[in-house]
N, C-alpha and C positions, 0 to 999 in steps of 0.2 A: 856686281852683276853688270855686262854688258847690255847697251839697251839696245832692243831690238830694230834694224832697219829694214821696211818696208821701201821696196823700189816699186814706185807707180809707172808707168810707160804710158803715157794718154797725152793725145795732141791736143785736146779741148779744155781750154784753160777754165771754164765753166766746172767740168767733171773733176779736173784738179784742184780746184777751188773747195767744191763740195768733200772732196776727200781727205783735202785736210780739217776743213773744218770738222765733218765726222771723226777726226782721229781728234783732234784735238784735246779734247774731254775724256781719253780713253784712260780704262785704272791704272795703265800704266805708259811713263814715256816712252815713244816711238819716236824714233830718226825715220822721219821720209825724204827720201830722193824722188829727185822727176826726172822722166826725161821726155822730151817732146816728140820723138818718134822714134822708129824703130833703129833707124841707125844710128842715132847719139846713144839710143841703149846699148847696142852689141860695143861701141866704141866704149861706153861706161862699163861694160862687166869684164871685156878687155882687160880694163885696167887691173891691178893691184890693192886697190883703198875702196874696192865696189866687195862688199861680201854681203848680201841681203841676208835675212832671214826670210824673207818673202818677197816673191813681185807678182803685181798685182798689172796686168796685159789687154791693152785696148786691140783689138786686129785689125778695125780699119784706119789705118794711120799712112801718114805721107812718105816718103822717101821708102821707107823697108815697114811693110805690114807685119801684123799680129805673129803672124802664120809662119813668115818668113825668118823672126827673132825666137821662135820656138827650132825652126829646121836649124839652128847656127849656133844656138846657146843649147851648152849638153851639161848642167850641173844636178844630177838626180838627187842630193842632197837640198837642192831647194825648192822649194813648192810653185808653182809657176799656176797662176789663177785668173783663169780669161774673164774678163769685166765687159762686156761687150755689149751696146744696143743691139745686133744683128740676132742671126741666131738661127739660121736655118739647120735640118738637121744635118746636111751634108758639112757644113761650118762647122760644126758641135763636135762632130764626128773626126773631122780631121783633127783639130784643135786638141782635142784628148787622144787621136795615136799620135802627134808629134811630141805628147807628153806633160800636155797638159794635164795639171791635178783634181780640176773641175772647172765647171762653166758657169759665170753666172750672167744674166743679162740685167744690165741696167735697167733700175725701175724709174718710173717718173715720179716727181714730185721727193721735197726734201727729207721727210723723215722717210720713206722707205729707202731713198737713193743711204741713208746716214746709216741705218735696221741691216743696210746690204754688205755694207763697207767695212763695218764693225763686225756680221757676222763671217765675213772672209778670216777677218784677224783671229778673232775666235776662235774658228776650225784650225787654221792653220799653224800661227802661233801658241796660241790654249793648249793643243794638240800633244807637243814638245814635253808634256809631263810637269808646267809650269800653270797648267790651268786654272787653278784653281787660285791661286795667287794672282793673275793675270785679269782673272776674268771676272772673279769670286765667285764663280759655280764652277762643278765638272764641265769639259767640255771632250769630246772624243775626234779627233780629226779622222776623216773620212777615208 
């Protein structure tokens, strides 16, 4: 079995810090990629040797936003999962027609920000029919 790779997209080494440590412990190995903004991402899915199983999308980011690596990247086969402090409804709203799969806002403090991170993998990974094995419960993606 291939192990699954999560693509993070977050400029805030704090948030990518937390996210891996939340994966870290997870039932099973995950390959995480980062990328620090929006444009090393679109240059990362580009390539050839970038195939996620998931990516997991900060929107306010430097060079190319959130918003802007949803209008440019078209893989409907991957689950594209907005991770965002913000969150107004008109944000939310865009974010899910540009194709976004859901929306989650970052929570403060560590075990909710870890509860948040790990339930992304859940829904979305879990999801895939491996759930159970994955997760050790049923899980149903959304």
């Amino acid at each position: 079995m291939d192990i699954p790779e999560v693509f993070l997209i977050e400029d805030n080494p704090a948030d990518v810090l937390l996210t891996r440590q939340a994966l870290s412990n997870y039932p099973v190995p995950l390959r995480i990629r980062v990328a620090k903004d929006g444009e090393q991402a679109l240059t990362t899915l580009s390539g050839s040797d970038c195939k996620p199983n998931l990516i997991i999308l900060d929107l306010n980011m430097p060079k190319v936003d959130g918003h802007t690596v949803l209008e440019r990247y078209h893989n409907g086969n991957v689950p594209v999962v907005i991770f965002s402090s913000g969150g107004n409804e008109a944000e939310i709203s865009r974010a899910l027609a540009l194709g976004a799969r859901e929306y989650v806002k970052k929570p403060m403090g560590f075990r909710p920000f870890v509860a948040a991170v790990c339930g992304i993998v859940d829904r979305w990974l879990g999801g895939s029919g491996d759930a159970h094995r994955i997760t050790g419960h049923p899980v149903t993606a959304p």
